[in-house]
N, C-alpha and C positions, 0 to 999 in steps of 0.2 A: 389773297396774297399768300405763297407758300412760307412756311415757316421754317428756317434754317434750322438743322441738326446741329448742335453743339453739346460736347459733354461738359458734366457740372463742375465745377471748379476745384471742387475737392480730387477729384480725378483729371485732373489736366498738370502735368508735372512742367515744370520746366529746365532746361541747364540750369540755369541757377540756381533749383533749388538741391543745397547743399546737401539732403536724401540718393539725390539722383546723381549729380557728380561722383559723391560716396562710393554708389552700388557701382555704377561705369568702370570708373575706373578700378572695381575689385575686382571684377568681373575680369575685363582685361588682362590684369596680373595672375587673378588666379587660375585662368584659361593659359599663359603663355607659362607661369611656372610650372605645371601641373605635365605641360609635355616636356620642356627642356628639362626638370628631374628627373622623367622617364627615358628621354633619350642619352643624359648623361650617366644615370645609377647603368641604366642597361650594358654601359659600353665601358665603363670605368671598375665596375665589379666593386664598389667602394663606398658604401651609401653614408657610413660615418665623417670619410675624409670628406666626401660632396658638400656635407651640413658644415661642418669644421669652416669649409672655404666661406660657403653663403654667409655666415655669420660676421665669421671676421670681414667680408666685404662691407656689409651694413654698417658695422659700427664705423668703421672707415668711414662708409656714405657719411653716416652722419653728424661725428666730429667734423668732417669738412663742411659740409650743409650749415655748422654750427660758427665755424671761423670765418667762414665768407657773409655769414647774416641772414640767410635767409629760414633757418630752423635752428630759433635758442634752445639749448638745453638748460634746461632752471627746474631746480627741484630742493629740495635737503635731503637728510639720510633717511628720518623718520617716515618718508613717503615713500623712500627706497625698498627699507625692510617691507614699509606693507605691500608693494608690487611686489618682490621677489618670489612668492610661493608664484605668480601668475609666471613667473621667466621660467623658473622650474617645470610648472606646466607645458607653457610652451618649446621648449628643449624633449618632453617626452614626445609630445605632437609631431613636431620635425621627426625625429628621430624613425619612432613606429610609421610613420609616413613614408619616411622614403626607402626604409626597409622594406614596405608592403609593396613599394614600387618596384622593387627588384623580382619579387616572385608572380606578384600578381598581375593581370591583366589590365589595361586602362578601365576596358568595357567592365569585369569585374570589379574596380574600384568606384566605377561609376553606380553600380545598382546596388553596391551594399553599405554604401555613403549617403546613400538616399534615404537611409532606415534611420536618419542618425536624430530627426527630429521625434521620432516616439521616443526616446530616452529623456530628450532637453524638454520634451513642454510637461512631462510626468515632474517633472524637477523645476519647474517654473512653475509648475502649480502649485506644488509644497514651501517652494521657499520663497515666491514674490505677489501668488496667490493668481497667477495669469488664470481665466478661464478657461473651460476644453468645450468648447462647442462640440455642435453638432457635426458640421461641416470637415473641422479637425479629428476626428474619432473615425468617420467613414474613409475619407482621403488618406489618414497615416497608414489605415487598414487595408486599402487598396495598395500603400506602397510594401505593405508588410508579406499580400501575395505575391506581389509580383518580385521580390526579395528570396521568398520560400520558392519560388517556381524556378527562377533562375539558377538557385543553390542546388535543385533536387536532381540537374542535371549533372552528368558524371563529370569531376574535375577531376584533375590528379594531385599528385601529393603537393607537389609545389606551390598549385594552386590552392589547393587547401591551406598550408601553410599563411600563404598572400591573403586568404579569408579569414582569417585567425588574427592577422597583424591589422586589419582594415578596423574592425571590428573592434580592437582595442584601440584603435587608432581615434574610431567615433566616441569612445568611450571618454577617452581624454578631452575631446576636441566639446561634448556638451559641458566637462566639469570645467573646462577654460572659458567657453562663453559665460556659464552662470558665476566664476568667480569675477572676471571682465566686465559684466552687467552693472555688479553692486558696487568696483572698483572707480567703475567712470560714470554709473548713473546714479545707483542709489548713494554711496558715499563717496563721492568724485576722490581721486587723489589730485593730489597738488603738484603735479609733474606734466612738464611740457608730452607734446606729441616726442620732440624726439629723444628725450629723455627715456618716454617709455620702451621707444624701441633700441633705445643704446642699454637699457637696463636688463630686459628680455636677453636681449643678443647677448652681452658680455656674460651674464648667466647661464646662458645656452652654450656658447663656447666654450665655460669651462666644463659643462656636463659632459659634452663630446669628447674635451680631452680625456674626461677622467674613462670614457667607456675607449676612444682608443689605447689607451693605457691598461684596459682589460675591461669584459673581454672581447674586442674587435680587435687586439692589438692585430690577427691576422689582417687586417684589410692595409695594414702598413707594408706585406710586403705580396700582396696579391695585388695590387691596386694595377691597372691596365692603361698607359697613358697615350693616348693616340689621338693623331690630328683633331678625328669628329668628336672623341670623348674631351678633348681639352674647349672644343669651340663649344659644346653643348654646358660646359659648366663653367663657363665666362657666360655663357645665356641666364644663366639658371641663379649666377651671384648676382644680376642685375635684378632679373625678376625678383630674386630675394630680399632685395635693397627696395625695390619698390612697392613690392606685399606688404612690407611692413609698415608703411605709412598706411599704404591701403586699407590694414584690416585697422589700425587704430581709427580711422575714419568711419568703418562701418561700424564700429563698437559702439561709436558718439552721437551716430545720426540714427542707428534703428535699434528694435528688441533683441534681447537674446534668440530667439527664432527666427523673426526676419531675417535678422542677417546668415540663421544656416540656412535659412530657404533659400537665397542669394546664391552663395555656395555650392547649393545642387543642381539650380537652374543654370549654371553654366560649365556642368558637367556635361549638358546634350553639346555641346561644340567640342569635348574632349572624346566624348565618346563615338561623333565623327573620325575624331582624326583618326581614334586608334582604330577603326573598323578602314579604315582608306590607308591609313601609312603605315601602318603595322601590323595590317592583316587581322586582326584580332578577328575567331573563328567564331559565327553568329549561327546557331539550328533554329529551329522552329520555336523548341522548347526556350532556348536564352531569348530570346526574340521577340517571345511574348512576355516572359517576363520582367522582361527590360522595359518592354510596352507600358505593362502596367505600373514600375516602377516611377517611371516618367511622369506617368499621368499623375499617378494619385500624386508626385513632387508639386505638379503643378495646380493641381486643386488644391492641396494643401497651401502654396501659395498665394492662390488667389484670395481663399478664407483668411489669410491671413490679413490681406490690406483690407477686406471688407472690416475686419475688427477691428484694426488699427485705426480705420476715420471713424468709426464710434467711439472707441475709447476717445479722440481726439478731441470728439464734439462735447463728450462728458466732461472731460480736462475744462475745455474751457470755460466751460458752466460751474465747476466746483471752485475753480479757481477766483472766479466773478462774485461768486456768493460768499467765500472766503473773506473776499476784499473787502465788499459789503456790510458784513457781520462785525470786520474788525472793524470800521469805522465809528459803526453803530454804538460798538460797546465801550469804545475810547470816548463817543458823544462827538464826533467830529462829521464835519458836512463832508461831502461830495468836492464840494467848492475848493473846501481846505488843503484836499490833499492834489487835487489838481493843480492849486498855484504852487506847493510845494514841491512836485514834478517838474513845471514850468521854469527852470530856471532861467531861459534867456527872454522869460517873460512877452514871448509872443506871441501868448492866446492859444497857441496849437503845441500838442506834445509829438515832438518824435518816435520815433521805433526804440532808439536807447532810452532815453527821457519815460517811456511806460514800461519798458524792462526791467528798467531797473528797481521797480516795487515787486513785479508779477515774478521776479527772481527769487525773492525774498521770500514768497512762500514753496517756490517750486524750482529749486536751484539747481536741480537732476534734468530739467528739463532741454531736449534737444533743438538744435537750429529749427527744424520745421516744425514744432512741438510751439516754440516763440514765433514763429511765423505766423503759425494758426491763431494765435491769442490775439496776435497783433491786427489780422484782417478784420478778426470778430469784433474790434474796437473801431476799427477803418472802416467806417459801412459804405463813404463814398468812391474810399478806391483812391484817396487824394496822395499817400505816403505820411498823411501826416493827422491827428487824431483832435478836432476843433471840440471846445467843449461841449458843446448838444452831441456830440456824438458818445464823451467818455459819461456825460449825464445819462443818456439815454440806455448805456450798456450796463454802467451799474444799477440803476433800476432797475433793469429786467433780469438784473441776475439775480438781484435779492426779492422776489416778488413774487410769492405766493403763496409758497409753503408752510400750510400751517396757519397764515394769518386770512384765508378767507378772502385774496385778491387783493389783500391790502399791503402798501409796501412799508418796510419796517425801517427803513431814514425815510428824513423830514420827508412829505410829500409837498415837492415845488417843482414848479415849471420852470425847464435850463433856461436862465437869462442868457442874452448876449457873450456877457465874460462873466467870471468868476464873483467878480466883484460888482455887480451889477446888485438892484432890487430883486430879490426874490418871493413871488408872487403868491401864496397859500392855496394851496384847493378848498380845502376848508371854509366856506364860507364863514364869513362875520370873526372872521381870525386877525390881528392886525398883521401887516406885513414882516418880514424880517427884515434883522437891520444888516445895514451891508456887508460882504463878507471879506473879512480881514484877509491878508496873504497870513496866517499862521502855518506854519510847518508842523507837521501831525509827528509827535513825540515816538522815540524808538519804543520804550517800553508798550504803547499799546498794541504795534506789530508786533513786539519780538514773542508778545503771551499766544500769538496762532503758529507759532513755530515750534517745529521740535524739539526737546534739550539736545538733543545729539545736531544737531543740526545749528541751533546756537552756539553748542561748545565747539565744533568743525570752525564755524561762521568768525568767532574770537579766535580762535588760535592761528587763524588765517591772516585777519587783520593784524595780529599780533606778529605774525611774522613777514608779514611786509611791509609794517613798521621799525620793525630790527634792519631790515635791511636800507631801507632809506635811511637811517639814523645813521649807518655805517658807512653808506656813501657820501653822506652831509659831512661826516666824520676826517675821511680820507683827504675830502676836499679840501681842510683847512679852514671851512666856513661852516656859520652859524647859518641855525632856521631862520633865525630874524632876515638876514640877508633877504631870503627868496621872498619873502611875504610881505616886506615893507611897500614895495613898489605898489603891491595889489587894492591894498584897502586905509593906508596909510591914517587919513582923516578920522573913520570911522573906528579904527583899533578892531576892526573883525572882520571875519571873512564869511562871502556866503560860500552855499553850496557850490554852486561855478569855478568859484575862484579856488575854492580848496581840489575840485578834481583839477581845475589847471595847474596848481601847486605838483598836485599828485603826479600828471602824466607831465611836468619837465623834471621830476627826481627820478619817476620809474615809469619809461614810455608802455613798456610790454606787458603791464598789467593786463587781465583779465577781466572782463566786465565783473565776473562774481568776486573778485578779488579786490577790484575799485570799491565794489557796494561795500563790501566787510569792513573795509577804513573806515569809509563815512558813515557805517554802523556805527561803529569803535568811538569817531570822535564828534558824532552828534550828526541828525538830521538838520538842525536849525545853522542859525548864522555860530559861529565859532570864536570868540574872542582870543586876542595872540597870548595871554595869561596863560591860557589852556594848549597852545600850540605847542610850546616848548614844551612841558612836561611828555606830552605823548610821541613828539619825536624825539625827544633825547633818554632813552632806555641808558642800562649801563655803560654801553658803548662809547659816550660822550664822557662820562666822566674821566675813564679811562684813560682822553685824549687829553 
């Protein structure tokens, strides 16, 4: 019987997964922005007032996006100041950008934009510790000839100039990824999607005024305004309004490099256009090194996703053994912290329901970053995780190393449920006794965490408890009110009932922003003693 070709799972993407949407749709915008700047800079002579428009359109977009409901802006200041140096960033980007657009060629911004990842992984080596394989070293090298071979050919001055602005342009565009990296992965800020792009933008708009105001104030009275230039920069404010959701998406779902490999790979549809609609003049010599520029873009991509599903498989292994170790050293079973998972107590944990521990050590982590951890637990493929299956995963995460094939929690075979006899390998061992639903205490998680990471974690919860206290506040009604109904009899509330509490005060929480509350105010059941004081901050007294 022949045997069907099918690629392995790790390589079969889907729409849905949120990686891939991501790239598409950047892709897209940054293919459609990339020519309406060029057709509109070219015909408007005005590359300040262009950026001026696009921006102030965005933030438009987005206040309205925000009054109609479908993109909150929620942030404080404190999150603000930290993004601002990134809006600042991004205002030089735009700027040099569509500056280079005016002198340079598409095809030349195409080949010397391609050089721009030997700058970012030199600088993600130093500061996030990324490795530089083999495959990365030959491939940027290939894009670095084929860079030098294209340049050696004769440009004129213009053009030169247009290489000069590219070139800074790359420059900016790796120290805004690496600042972007640490902003949204390694110390997330606390600022919606469009938040970050209303902050960026309103930043960026006043940088422009202040360079219209000197010194571009000439492009106030040079500026060209004609039919196709006005239609090319109503294209190019849309695109502008669209990129910028775009690229915050690709910030969230991939690496600092990934996502400029993104970026270069869909320079070859721009560097069509410009060789078909714009003429842009190709020799032998630009030809080939445009060739090679391509290539080594695309080798260096492909190396790139080969590394990214290793690191991915490592991720989920350290993270397994993480979990493991903490249990160990807290003295808690397997069992334990599964029924405390379980909150709707039926045997099987969800996708949110295991996140929301695996978050706790790894809160940087991306949608498909959680997807992967999540299948690794999933072995049947069911959507939903039985416990011989989360028994079976933390075993083999914590199993080997060091102890000689022996595993370092209890060795027992996964009963039924949780609370089932558990059966010793050990021979002549007596049995354990049944296992209790205990809820696994914060303090023996929070000791595998990092203080910065704790201190983030509280100041988080703490501030989305100020904010429900404020709204309880407003309302005229007490905490008591919401939480009688819930657990009335018992005087406390489980975990269930306090996120149910949590999502009718504040529906748009964040999963890492849910976890941080019920960091805040206990893994276990919650007595209403304890309720009030933590939602009533000084806010309430006030009222």
């Amino acid at each position: 019987m022949a045997r069907r070709f099918s690629l392995p799972a790790t390589f079969s993407p889907t729409v849905d997964d949120p990686a891939v949407r991501a790239t598409t749709l950047y892709m897209i915008c940054s293919v459609g922005m990339v020519v309406a700047n060029k057709e509109a800079a070219t015909r408007l002579q005005a590359g300040t007032i262009l950026l001026a428009m696009q921006q102030l359109a965005t933030i438009l977009v987005a206040c309205v996006l925000h009054i109609l409901g479908s993109k909150e802006i929620r942030g404080n200041m404190h999150e603000v100041i930290r993004w601002s140096p990134i809006a600042v960033l991004s205002g030089l980007i735009l700027w040099t950008g569509m500056q280079a657009l005016m002198y340079a060629s598409l095809s030349t911004l195409t080949v010397i934009r391609n050089a721009s990842p030997l700058i970012l992984l030199g600088a993600e080596r130093l500061m996030f510790g990324v490795p530089i394989t083999k495959d990365a070293i030959i491939s940027l090298s290939t894009i670095l000839i084929g860079v030098v071979i294209y340049c050696s050919d004769d440009i004129s001055t213009k053009e030169a100039l247009g290489i000069f602005l590219v070139v800074l342009d790359a420059a900016f565009v790796c120290l805004d990824r690496l600042a972007q990296r640490y902003l949204l992965q390694e110390m997330p800020v606390s600022l919606s999607s469009s938040a970050l792009v209303l902050v960026s933008n309103a930043v960026g708009l006043l940088f422009s005024f202040a360079l219209l105001f000197y010194p571009m104030h000439t492009e106030l009275h040079e500026v060209e305004w004609t039919p196709a230039g006005i239609s090319w920069s109503i294209a190019s404010c849309i695109g502008g309004a669209a990129i910028a959701y775009a690229g915050i998406g690709l910030s969230r779902n991939l690496s600092a490099t990934a996502a400029l490999v993104v970026t270069n790979i869909d320079k070859v549809l721009v560097l069509c256009y410009g060789v078909m609609m714009l003429g842009d003049h190709f020799d032998s010599t630009k030809l080939c090194g445009c060739t090679f520029a391509l290539v080594g873009g695309t080798w260096h991509a492909w190396g790139r996703l080969r590394a990214g599903e290793e690191k991915k498989q490592e991720l989920k292994t350290e993270i397994i053994q993480r979990l493991a170790n903490s249990l160990r050293r807290g003295g808690y079973r397997p069992q334990d912290l599964f029924s405390k998972l379980d909150a709707d107590g039926s045997g099987r944990l969800s996708r949110q329901e295991l996140l929301s521990i695996v978050l706790r050590f790894e809160p940087g982590l991306t949608p498909t970053e959680q997807d992967a951890i999540f299948q690794r637990f999933d072995a049947d493929n069911s959507g939903c995780i039985s416990w011989a299956e989360f028994w079976n995963t933390i075993q083999g995460g914590n199993s080997t190393a060091g102890t000689g094939g022996q595993l370092s929690l209890p060795q027992t075979l996964p009963p039924t449920t949780p609370g089932a006899l558990l059966a010793p390998l050990q021979p002549g061992l007596a049995p354990l006794a049944p296992a209790q639903t205990v809820g696994v205490q914060a303090g023996a998680l929070e000791r595998t965490l990092h203080p910065q990471e704790l201190q983030h974690q509280r100041a988080t919860a703490e501030e989305v408890i100020r904010r429900i206290a404020a709204a309880i506040a407003r309302s005229g009604r007490r905490p008591h009110d919401f939480i009688t109904r819930l657990d009335a009899r018992a005087s406390t509330l489980s975990r269930s009932e306090v996120e149910q509490t949590l999502f009718r005060l504040e529906p748009s929480l964040s999963g890492y922003e849910r976890e941080a509350v019920l960091v805040r105010l206990g893994l276990d059941r919650l007595f209403f003693s304890n309720f009030w004081p933590l939602r009533a901050p000084a806010c309430f007294t006030r009222v």
